[in-house]
C-alpha positions in Angstrom: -26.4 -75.1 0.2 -29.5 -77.1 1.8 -30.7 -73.3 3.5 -29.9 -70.8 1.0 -33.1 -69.0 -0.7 -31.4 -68.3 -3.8 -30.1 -72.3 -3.7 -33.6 -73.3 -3.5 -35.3 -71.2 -5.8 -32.7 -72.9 -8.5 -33.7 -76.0 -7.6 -37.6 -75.3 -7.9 -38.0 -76.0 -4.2 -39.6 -72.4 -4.0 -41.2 -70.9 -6.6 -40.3 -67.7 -8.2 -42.1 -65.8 -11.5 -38.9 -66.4 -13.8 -38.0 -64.4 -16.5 -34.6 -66.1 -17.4 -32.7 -69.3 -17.0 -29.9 -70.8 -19.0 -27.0 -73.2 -17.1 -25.7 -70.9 -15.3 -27.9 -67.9 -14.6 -31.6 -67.6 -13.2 -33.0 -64.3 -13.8 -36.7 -63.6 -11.8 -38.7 -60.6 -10.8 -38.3 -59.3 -7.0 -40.6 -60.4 -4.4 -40.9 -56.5 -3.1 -40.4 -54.7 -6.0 -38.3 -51.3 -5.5 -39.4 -49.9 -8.8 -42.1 -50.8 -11.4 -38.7 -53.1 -12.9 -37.3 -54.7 -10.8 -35.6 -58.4 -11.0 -32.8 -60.5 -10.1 -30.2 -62.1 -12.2 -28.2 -65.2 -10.2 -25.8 -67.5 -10.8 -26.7 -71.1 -10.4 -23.4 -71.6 -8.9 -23.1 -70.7 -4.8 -21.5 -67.8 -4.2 -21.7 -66.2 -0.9 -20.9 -62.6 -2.0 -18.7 -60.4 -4.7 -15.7 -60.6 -2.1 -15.8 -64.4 -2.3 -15.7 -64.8 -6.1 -12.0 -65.9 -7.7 -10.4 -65.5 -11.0 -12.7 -68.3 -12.4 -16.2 -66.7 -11.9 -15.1 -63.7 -14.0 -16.6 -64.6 -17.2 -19.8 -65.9 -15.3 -20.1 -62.2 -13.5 -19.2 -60.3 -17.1 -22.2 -63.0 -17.8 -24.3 -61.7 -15.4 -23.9 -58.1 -16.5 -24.9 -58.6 -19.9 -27.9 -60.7 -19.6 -29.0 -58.3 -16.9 -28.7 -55.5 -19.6 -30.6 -57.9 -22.5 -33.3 -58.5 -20.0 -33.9 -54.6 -19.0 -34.0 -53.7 -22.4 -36.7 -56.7 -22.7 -38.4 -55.0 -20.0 -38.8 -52.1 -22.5 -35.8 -50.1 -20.3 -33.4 -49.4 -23.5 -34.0 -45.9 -24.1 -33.8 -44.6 -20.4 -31.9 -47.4 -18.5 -31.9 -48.0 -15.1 -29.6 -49.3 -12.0 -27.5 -52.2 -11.4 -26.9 -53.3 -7.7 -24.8 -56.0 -6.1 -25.0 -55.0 -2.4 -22.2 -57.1 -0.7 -21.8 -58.6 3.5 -23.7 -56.1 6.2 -22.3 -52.6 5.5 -23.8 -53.1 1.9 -26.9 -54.0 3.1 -26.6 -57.4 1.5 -29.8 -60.2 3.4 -29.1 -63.2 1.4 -26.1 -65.3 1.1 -25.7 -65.7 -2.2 -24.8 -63.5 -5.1 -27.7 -61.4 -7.0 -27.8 -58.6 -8.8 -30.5 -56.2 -8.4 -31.8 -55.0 -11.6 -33.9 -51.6 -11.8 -35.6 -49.5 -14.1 -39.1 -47.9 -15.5 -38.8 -44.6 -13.4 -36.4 -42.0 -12.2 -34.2 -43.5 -9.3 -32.7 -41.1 -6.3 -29.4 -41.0 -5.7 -28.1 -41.3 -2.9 -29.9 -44.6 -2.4 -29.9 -44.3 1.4 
């Protein structure tokens, strides 16, 4: 995916402060932090949004979710957590085409988000 951000950023075309990468996941702090923690965990592999992943991504998402979870306790997040986000198309507020997973945490988070 020659235009996608997230496709890029993989490929070192853009730079990003990384905090994780293995084969299949690239894990790097937010551009416009929403919390004093706050990162994204991707998978290497395209995939548009959560409504466009199929019976074979679900051991990279469960992969996702637990590396997220390792990394926030890395973050020195263990003892009071924080929030896990996938916002998915436009009514979830979703602005780039590819699947990340907002990680947050280091301060009290409101609820409803907005």
């Amino acid at each position: 995916m020659g235009d996608c951000l997230f496709c890029n950023i993989i490929a070192g075309k853009i730079p990003s402060k990384k905090i994780y990468e293995d084969d299949d996941l690239l894990a790097f702090h937010d551009i416009s932090p929403q919390s004093p923690v706050h990162f994204l965990v991707i998978p290497k592999k395209h995939i548009a949004n959560l409504m466009e992943t199929i019976p074979e991504d679900v051991s990279l998402l469960g992969k996702m979710l637990h590396r997220a979870q390792e990394l926030l306790t890395e973050q020195g997040c263990s003892e009071k957590g924080g929030r896990f986000v996938i916002n998915c198309k436009s009514h979830g507020m979703q602005t780039i085409d590819h699947l990340h997973l907002h990680v947050l945490g280091g301060r009290r988070l409101r609820w409803p988000p907005g």
